[in-house]
C-alpha positions in Angstrom: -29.0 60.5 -50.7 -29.7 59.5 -47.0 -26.1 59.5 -45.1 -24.9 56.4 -43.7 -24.2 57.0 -40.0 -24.0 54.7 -36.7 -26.9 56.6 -35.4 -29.4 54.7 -38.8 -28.8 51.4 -36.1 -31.8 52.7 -34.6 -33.8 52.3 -37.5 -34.7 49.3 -39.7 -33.4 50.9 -43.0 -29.4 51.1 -43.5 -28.3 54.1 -44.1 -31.0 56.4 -43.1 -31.0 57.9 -39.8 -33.1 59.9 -37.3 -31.0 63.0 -38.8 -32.2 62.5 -42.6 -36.2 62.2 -41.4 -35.5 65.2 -39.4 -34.0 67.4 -42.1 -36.9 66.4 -44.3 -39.6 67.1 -42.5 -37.8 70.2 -40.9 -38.0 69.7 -37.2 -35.7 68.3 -34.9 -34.3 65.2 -34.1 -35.9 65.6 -30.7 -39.6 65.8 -32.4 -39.0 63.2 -34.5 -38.1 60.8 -31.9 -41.3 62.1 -29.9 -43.3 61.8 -33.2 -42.4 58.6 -34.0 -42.2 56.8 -30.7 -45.6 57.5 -29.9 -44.6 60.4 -26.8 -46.3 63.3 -26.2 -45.8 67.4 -27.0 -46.1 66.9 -30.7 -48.8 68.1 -32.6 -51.3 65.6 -34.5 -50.1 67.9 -38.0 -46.7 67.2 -37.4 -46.9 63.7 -36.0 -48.9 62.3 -39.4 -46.0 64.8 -41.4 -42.8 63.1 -39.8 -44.4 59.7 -40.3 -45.1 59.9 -43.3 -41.5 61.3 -44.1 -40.1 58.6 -41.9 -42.0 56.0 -44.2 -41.1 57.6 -47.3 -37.0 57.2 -46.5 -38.1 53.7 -45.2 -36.9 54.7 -41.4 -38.2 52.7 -38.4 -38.0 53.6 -34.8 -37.7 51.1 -33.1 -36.5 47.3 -33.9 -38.5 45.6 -31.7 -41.4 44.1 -34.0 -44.1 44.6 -31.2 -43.5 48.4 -31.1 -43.2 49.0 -34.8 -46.9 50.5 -34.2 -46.4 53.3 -31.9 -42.3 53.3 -31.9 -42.8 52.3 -28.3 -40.7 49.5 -26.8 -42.6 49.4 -23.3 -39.6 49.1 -21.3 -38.1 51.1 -18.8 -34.5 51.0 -18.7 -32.9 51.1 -15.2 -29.0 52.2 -14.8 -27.6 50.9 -11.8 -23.7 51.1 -10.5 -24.2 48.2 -8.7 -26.9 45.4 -8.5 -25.9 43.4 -5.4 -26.0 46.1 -2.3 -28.7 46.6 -0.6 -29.7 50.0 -1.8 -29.9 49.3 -5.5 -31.5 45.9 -5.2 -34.2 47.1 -3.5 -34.4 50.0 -5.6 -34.5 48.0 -9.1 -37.1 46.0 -6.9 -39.8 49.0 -6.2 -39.2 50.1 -10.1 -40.1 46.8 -11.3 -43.1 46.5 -9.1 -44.6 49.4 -10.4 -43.7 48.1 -14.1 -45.2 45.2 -13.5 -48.5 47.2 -12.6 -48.5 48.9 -15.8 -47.3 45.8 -18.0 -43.7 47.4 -18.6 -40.5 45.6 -19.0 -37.3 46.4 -17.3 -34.2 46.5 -19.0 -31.1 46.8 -16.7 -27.9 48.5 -17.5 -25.4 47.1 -14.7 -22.3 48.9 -14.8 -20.5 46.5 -12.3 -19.1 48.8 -10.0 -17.2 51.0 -12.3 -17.6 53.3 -15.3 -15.2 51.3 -17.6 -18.4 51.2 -20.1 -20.3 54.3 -19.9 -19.2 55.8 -23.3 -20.6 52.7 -25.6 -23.6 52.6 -23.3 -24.8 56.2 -23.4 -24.0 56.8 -26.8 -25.5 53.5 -28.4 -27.2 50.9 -26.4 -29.8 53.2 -24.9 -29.9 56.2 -27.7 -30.1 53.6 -30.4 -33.4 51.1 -29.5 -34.5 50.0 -26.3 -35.9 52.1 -23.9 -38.6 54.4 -23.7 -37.7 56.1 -20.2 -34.3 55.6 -18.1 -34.3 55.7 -14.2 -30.4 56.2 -12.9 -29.5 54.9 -9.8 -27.3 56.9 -7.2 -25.0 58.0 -10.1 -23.9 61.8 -11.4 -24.5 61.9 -15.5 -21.8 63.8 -17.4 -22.8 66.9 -19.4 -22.4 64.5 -22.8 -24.5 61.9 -21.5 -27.2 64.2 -20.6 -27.1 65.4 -24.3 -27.0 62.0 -25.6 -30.5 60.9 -24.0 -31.8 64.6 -24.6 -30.6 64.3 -28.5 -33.8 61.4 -27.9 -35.8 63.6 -25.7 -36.7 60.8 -23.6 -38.0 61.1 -19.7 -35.8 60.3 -16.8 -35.3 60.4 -13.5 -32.4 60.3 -10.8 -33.3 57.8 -7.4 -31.1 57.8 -3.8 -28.8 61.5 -4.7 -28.9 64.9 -5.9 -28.0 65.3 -9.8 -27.7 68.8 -11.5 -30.1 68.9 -14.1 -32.2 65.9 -13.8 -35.1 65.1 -12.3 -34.4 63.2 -8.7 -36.0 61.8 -6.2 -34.3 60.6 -2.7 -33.8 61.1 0.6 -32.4 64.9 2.2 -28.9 62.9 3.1 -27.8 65.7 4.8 -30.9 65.9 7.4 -30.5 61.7 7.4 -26.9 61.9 8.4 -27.9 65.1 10.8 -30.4 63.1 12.9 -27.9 60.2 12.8 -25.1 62.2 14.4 -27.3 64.5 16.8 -29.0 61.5 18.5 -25.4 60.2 19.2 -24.7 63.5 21.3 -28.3 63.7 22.7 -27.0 60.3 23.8 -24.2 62.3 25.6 -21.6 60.9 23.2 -18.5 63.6 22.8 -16.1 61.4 21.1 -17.7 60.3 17.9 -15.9 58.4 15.1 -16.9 58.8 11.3 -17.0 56.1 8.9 -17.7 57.5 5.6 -18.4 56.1 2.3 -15.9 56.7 -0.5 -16.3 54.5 -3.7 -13.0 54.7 -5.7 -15.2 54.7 -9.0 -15.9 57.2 -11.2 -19.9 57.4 -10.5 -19.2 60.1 -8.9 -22.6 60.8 -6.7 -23.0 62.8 -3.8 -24.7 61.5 -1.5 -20.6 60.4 0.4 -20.0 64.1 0.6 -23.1 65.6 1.9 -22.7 62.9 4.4 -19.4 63.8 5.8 -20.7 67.6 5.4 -23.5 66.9 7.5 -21.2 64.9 10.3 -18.4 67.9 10.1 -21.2 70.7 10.7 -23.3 69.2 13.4 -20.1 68.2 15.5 -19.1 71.8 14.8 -22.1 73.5 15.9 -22.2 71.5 19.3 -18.7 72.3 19.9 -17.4 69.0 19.4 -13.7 68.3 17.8 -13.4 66.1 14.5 -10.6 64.0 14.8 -8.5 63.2 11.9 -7.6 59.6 13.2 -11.1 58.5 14.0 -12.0 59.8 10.2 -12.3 56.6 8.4 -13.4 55.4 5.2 -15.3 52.2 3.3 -17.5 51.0 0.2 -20.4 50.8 1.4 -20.4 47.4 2.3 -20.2 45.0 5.4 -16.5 44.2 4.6 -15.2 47.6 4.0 -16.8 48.1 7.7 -15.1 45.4 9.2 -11.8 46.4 7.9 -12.2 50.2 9.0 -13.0 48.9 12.6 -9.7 47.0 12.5 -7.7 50.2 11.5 -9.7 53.0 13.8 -9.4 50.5 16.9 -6.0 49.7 16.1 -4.5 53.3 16.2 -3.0 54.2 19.6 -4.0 56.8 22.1 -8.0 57.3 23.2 -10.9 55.4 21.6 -14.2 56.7 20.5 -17.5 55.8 22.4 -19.6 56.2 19.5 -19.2 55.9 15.5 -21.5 57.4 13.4 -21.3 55.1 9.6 -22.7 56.3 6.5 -24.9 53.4 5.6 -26.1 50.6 7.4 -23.7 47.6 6.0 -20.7 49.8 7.1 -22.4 49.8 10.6 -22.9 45.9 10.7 -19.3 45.1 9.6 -18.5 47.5 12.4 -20.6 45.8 15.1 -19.1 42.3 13.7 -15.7 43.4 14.0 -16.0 44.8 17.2 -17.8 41.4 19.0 -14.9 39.4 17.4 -12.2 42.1 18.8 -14.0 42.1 22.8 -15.2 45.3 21.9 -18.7 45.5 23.4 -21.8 47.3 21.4 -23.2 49.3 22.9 -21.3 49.4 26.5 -18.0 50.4 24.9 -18.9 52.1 21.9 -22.6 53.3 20.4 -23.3 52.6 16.4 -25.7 54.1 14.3 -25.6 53.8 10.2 -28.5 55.3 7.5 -30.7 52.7 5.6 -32.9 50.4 7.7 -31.3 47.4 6.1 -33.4 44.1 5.8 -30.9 42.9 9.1 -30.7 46.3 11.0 -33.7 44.5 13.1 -31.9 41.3 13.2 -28.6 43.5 14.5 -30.6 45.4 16.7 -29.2 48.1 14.5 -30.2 52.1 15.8 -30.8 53.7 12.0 -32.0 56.0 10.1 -34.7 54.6 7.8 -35.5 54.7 4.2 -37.0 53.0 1.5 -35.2 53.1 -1.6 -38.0 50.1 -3.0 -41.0 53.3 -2.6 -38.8 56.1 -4.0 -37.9 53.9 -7.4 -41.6 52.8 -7.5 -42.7 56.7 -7.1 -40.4 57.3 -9.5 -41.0 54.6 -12.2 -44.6 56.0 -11.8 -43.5 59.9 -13.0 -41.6 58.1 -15.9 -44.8 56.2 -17.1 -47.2 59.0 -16.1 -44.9 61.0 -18.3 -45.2 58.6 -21.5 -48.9 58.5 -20.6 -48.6 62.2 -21.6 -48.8 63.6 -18.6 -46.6 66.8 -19.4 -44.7 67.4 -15.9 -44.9 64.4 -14.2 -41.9 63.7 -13.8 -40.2 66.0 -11.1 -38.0 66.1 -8.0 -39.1 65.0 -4.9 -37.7 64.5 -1.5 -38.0 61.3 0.5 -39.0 60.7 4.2 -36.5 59.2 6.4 -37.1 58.1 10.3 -34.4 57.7 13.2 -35.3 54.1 14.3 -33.7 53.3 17.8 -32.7 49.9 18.7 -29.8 48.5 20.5 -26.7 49.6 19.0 -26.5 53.1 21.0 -26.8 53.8 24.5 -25.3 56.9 27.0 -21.4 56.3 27.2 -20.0 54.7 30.3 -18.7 57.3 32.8 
């Protein structure tokens, strides 16, 4: 008798699950998800035999009517820590474009800033029925959520951060942040600040670290100090830059000339904080953030430039390519970024 399990949600019979039509047929729960969601790498012999076994326990992929047929559900699910910065809008923006192309549906999984969630949405939402790839935004996955969407073999791909084990495309941050804080001192700048991101989630990405790494080592290797007090911290966002502004300027003893920020809405709550403190950008102190933000033009913002929107489309594409059968189209891939100069930075005053 078929066992009753959570895992028989993701087929239209109760009580059998992916398990039972793989014990039956002999193969693995991984080929039987290929097999019967219409992916590639299984043989035509042991496509037709898992079918058939999967019609003879009554098991069915997929509970979206339309992809009864093939098991496929033609949507793309995208997992995103936040939806409302700049980064991740644009991204879920280039991966729907390329969707759209291909007459795919996006399904969004918003974690809202933290990973209070994770567990029920790794180990049923997405395992169980509705997606046939998964792009992850700027997020680490946990060894038992990599199992989880391996346990259903199906493609995916990391965007905007370096993941162990997965697929990911993104920008070399530690080259971005590099250029950042090298054209500071080409500038002449000897006293730089650092305003690095530091998300008190449990997302736990890298691209904060390699930042900071990147800042420490190229201050290092051109002789110049770090300074504890000028080491400040945000969220990423325009706020969290404004209120690290207030804290670095209000310290006593010397003041930077320059302050190198992490990403670009840091760098624009800076430059708001300082114009309503009389602090003048860039006569009293240079700032340069990583992005190219829709308003670092507007700011006159100096940046280094990326386009999260092209990576997630490039991206989407390898996932698609991938269900297209493909074999090895998904892989990692490395961004281009570009210092952009406007004017926040200029040589300090002697």
């Amino acid at each position: 008798m078929a066992r009753t399990t959570e895992r028989s949600q993701r087929g239209g019979h109760s009580g059998v699950s992916i398990e039972d039509v793989a014990a039956a047929a002999g193969v693995s729960t991984a080929t039987v998800s290929r097999a019967v969601r219409g992916l590639p790498r299984v043989s035509p012999a042991t496509r037709k035999k898992i079918l058939q076994v999967a019609e003879n326990l009554g098991y069915v992929a997929s509970s979206s009517a339309s992809g009864l047929a093939t098991g496929r559900t033609k949507t793309i699910g995208v997992l995103a820590p936040f939806v409302s910065r700049w980064f991740f809008s644009k991204a879920i923006e280039g991966a729907d474009r390329e969707l759209h192309a291909r007459n795919y549906n996006l399904s969004l999984f918003n974690l809202g800033g933290h990973g209070s969630n994770r567990e029920r949405l790794f180990s049923k939402t997405m395992v169980y029925k509705q997606i046939d790839a998964l792009l992850v935004l700027c997020m680490a996955l946990t060894h038992e959520e990599l199992e989880h969407l391996q346990k259903i073999d199906i493609p995916l791909v990391v965007v905007g951060g370096h993941v162990e084990e997965c697929a990911y495309i993104g920008i070399d941050d530690y080259a971005a942040a590099s250029t950042a804080v090298r054209h500071l001192i080409d500038l002449g700048h000897r006293d730089i600040a650092l305003l690095h991101g530091d998300d008190e989630t449990d997302l736990n990405f890298d691209v904060p670290r390699v930042r900071i790494l990147a800042f420490k080592d190229v201050m290092t290797a051109a002789g110049l100090p770090t300074r504890s007090e000028w080491d400040e911290w945000g969220d990423f966002t325009v706020r969290s830059g404004q209120a690290a502004f207030r804290r670095l300027w209000s310290k006593p003893g010397a003041k930077p000339t320059a302050i190198f920020c992490a990403s670009d809405e840091m760098a624009m709550g800076v430059i708001f904080e300082a114009s309503r403190l009389g602090v003048r950008v860039p006569e009293d102190l240079s700032v340069v953030g990583i992005d190219n933000h829709d308003f670092a033009e507007a700011v006159g913002l100096t940046t280094v430039g990326q386009r999260p929107d092209e990576q997630a489309e490039l991206a989407t594409k390898m996932l698609l390519d991938e269900l297209d059968g493909q074999v090895g189209a998904v892989q990692s891939a490395v961004a281009p970024h570009e210092l952009i100069v406007r004017r926040t930075t200029a040589p300090p005053q002697s």
